[in-house]
C-alpha positions in Angstrom: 247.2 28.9 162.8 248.5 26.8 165.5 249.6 27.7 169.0 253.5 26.5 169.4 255.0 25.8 173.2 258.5 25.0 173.9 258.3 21.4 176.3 261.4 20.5 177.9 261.9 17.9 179.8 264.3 15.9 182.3 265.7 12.7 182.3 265.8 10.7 185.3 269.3 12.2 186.3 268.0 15.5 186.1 269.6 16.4 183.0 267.7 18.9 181.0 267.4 17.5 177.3 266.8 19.6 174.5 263.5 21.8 174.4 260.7 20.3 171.2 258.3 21.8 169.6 255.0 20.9 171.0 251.3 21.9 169.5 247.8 22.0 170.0 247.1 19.6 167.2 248.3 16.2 166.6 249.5 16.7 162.8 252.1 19.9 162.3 251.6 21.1 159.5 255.0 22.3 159.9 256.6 19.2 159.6 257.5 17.2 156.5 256.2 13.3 156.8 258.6 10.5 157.7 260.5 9.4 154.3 259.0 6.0 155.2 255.8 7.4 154.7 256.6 9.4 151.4 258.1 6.0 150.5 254.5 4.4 151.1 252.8 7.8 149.1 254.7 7.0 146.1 254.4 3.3 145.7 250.3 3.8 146.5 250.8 6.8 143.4 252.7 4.5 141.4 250.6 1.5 141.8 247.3 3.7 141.0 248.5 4.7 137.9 249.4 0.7 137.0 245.7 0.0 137.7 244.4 2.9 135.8 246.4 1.9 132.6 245.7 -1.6 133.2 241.8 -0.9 133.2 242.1 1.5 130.7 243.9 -1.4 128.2 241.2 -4.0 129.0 238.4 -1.1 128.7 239.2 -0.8 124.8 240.1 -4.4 124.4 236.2 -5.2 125.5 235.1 -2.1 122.9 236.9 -3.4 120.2 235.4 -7.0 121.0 231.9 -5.9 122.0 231.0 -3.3 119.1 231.6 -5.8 115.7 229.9 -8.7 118.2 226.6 -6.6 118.6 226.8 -5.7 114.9 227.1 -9.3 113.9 224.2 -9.9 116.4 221.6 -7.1 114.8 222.0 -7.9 111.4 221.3 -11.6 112.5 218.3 -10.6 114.4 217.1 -8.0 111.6 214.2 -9.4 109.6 214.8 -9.6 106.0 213.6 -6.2 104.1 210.9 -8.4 102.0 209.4 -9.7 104.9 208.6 -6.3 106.3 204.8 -4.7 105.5 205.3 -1.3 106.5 201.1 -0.9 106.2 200.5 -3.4 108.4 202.9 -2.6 111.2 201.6 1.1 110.9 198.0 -0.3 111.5 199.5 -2.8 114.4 200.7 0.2 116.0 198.3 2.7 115.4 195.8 -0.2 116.9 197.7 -0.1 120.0 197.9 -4.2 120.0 200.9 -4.3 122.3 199.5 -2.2 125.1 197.0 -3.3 127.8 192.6 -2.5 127.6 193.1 -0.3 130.6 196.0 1.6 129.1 195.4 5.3 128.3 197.0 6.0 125.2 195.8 2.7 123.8 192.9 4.2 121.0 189.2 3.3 121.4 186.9 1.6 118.8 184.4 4.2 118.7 186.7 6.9 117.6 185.8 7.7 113.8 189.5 8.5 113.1 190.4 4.8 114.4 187.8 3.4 112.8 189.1 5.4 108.6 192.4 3.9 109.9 191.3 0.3 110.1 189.5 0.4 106.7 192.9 1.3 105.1 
């Protein structure tokens, strides 16, 4: 709630002019804006949603581009299914071959279930 004051003032002939509205605070809330500003509301509106469907168009252009590329990519990356011993790799990985010596999930030689695994 703002505080309202009636201002009048006097031109330089003394004339009283007509008493405005005056408040605390700088914006009324009472007021409408300008039409010139409205103007410059709707065209910033209106130019939002052009950029929005423009982005939105380009958006699923770059799915619809990007998705069968990738797919084209992995099966051309894939290793061919007779090429793949699923033994060995279970062995490479249960070894821990990729991880570092200091690493502590990587298994130690000494442990007797390691050690059955290897002889597989």
């Amino acid at each position: 709630f703002t505080l309202m004051t009636m201002a009048s003032s006097t031109n330089k002939s003394g004339n009283k002019t007509k008493p405005t509205p005056s408040s605390s605070s700088p914006n009324s809330q009472d007021e409408p804006p300008p039409p010139s500003e409205l103007v410059n509301i709707g065209i910033t509106l209106l130019g939002t949603l052009v950029a929005a469907r423009i982005l939105s168009a380009v958006s699923k252009l770059a799915t619809a581009l990007a998705a069968p590329l990738a797919g084209l990519y992995l099966m051309s990356t894939c290793p061919r299914d007779d090429t793949f011993d699923g033994k060995r790799e279970l062995k490479r990985v249960l070894r821990g071959e990729n991880l570092p010596e200091n690493h502590p999930n990587k298994p130690k030689a000494s442990n007797a279930l390691s050690s059955s695994i290897y002889n597989l």
